[in-house]
N, C-alpha and C positions, 0 to 999 in steps of 0.2 A: 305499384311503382313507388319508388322511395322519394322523400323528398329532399329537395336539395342541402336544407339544413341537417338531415340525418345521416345522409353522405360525408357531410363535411368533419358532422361531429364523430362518424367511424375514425374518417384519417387525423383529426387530430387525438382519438385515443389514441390510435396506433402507434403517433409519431411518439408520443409522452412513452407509452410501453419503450420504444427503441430510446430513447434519450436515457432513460432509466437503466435500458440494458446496457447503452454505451458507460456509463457512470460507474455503473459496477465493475465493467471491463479495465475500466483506467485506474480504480481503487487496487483488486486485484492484480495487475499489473504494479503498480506503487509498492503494495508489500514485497511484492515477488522481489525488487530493485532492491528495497529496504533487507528482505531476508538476504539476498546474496551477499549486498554489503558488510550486514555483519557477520556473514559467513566467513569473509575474508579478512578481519577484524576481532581474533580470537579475544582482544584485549577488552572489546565492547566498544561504545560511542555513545556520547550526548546529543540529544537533539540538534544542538548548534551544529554536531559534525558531520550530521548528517543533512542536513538542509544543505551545509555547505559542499559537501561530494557528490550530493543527488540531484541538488539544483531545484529543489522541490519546495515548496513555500512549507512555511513552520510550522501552519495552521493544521497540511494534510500532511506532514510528518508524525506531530501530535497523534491524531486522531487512526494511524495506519499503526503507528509503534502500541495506542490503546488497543488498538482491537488484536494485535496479534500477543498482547500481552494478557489480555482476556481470553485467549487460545491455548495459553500457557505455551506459545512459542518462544517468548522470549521472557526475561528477568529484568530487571532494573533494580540497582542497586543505590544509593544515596552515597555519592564523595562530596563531601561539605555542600555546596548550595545544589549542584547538581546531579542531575541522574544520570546513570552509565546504565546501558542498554545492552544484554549479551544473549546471545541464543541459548535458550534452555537444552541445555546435553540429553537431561532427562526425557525428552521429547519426544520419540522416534516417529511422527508425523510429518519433518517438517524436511523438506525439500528443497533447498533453494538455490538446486542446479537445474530446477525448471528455465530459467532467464537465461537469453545465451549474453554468453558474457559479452561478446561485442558492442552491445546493447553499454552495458556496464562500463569497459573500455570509454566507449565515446563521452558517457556521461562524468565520467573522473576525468 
């Protein structure tokens, strides 16, 4: 029979696993928002535009716009102080009619 401390310490693995899984879920989701918005935005966007359309704090815009630019999903370009964000064409990876748009809709 187990003891009641090794009970405990199973369920709080477990929950740590699922909190983990939930986190990845909501990152993944973030880009998917982030790629469809510049989908719809041939011209590209600056972090600020997109904080501002997504409603999404600066910090996990930063950090979703790095990681799909380390995917070479997208480009960033330097206009004087700022960076402009654009889907890399050369890509053909990148899908970002995964999100239904509605989704999108509500958030603009």
């Amino acid at each position: 029979m187990y003891s009641i401390d090794y009970n405990i310490s199973i369920a709080f693995s477990y929950i740590n696993i699922r909190l983990k899984q939930m986190k990845n879920d909501q990152k993944m989701e973030e880009e998917k928002i982030i790629s469809e918005l510049m989908h719809d935005k041939n011209t590209g966007l600056s972090i600020t535009e997109i904080v501002k359309l997504t409603k999404l704090s600066r910090s996990a815009v930063r950090t979703n716009l790095a990681r799909l630019e380390g995917a070479d999903k997208v480009k960033a370009r330097k206009i004087g102080m700022a960076k402009v964000y654009i889907l890399n064409q050369n890509n053909s990876t990148i899908n970002p009619k995964i999100v239904d748009r509605n989704k999108i809709c509500d958030i603009i």
